[in-house]
Short mmCIF file of the C-alpha atoms (twelve columns), coordinates in Angstrom:
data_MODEL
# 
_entry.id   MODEL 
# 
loop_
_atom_site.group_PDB 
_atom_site.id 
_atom_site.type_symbol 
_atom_site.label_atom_id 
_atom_site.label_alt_id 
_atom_site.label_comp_id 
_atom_site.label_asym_id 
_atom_site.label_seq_id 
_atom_site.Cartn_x 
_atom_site.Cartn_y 
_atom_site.Cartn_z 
_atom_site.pdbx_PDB_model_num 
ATOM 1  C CA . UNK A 1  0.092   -20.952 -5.477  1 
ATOM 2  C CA . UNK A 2  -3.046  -19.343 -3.743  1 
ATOM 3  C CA . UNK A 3  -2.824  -14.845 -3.817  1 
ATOM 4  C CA . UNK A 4  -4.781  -12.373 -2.122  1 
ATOM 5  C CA . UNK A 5  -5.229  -8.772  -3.426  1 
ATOM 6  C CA . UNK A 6  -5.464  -5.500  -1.329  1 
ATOM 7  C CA . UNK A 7  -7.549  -2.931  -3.411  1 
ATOM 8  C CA . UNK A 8  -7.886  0.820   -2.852  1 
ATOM 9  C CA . UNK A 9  -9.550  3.707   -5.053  1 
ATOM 10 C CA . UNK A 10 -9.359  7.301   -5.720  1 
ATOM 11 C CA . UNK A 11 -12.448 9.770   -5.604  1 
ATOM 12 C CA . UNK A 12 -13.400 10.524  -9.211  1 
ATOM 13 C CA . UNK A 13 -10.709 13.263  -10.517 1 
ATOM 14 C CA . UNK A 14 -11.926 15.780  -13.252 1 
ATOM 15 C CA . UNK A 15 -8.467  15.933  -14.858 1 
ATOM 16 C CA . UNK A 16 -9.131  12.284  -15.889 1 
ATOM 17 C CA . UNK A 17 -12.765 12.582  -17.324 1 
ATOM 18 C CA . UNK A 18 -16.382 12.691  -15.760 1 
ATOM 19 C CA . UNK A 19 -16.210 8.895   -13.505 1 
ATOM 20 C CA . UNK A 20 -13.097 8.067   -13.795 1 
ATOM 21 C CA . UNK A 21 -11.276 6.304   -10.875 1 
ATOM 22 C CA . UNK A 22 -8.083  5.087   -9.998  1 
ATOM 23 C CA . UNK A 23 -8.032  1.592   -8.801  1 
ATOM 24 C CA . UNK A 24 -4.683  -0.110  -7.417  1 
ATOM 25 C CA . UNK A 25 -3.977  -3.360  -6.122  1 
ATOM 26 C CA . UNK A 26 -1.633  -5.136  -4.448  1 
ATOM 27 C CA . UNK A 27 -1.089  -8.653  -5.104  1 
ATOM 28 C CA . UNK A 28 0.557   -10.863 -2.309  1 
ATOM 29 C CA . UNK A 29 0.815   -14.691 -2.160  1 
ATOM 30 C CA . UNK A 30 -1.037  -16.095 1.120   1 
ATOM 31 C CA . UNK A 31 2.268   -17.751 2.621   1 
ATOM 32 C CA . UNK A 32 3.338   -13.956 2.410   1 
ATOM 33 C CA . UNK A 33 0.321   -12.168 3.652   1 
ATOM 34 C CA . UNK A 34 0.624   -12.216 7.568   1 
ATOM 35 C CA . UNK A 35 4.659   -10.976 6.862   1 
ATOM 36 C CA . UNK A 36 3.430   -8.070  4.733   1 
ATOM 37 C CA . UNK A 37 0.436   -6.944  6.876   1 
ATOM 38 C CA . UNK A 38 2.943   -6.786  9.699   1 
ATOM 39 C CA . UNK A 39 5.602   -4.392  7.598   1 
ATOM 40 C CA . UNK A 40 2.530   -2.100  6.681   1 
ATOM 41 C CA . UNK A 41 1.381   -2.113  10.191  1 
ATOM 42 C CA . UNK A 42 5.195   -1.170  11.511  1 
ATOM 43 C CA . UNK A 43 4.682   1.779   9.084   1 
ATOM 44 C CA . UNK A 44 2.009   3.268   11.245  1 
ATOM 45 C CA . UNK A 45 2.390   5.709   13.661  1 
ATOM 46 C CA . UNK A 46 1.623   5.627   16.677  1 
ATOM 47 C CA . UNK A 47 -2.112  5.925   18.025  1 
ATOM 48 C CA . UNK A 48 -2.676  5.716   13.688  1 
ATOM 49 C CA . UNK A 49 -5.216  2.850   13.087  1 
ATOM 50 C CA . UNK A 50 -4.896  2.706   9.407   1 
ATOM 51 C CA . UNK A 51 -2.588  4.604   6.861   1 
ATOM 52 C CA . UNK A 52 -4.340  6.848   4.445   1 
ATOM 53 C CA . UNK A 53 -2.440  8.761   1.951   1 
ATOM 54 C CA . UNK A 54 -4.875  11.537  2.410   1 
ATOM 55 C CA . UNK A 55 -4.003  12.076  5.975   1 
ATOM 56 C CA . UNK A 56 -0.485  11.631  5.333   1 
ATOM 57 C CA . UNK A 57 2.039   15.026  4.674   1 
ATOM 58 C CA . UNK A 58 4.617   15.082  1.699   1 
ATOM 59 C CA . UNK A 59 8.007   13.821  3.538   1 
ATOM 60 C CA . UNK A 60 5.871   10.820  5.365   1 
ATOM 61 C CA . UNK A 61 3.833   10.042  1.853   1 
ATOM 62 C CA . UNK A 62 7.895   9.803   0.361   1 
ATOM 63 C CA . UNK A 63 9.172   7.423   3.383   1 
ATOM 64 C CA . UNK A 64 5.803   5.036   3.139   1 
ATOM 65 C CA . UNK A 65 6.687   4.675   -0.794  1 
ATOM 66 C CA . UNK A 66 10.218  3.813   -0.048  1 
ATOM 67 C CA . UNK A 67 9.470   1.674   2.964   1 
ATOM 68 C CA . UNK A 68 7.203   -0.538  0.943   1 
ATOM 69 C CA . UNK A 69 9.412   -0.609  -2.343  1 
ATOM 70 C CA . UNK A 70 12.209  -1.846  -0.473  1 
ATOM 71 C CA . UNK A 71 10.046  -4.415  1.553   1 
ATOM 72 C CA . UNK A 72 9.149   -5.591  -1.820  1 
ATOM 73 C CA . UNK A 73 12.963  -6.088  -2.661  1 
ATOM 74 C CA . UNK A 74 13.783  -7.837  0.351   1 
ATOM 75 C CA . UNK A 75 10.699  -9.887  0.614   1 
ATOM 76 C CA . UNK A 76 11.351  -13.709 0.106   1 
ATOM 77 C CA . UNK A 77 13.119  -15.137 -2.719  1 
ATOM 78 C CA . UNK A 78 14.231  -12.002 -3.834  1 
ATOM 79 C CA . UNK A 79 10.996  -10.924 -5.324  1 
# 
């Protein structure tokens, strides 16, 4: 079984400590990967090249977590 892994950070947050970051990842198997960049890239809107939670406002940050929680439930196998 071969994976890939999307990261992403935050900008260094006071409320955490001087240099402290966030860093996420997403892991995906490679069979999977061209399936899930295609679900993220339905998620954008149009003219959008990427999506950044930054840019994005408080009812279309809640539909972008749903979307991809419930891709994750439906994705193959059941996983």
């Amino acid at each position: 079984m071969s994976w890939c892994a999307y990261l992403d950070e935050s900008e260094p947050d006071r409320r955490y400590g001087p240099g402290t970051y966030v860093l996420a990842a997403a892991l995906i198997e490679r069979e999977d990967e061209e399936e899930a960049r295609a679900a993220v890239a339905a998620l954008r809107l149009r003219g959008q090249r990427k999506l950044h939670w930054h840019d994005e406002d408080r009812s279309r940050r809640k539909l972008l977590t749903e979307a991809i929680a419930a891709a994750r439930r439906s994705g193959r196998r059941g996983r």
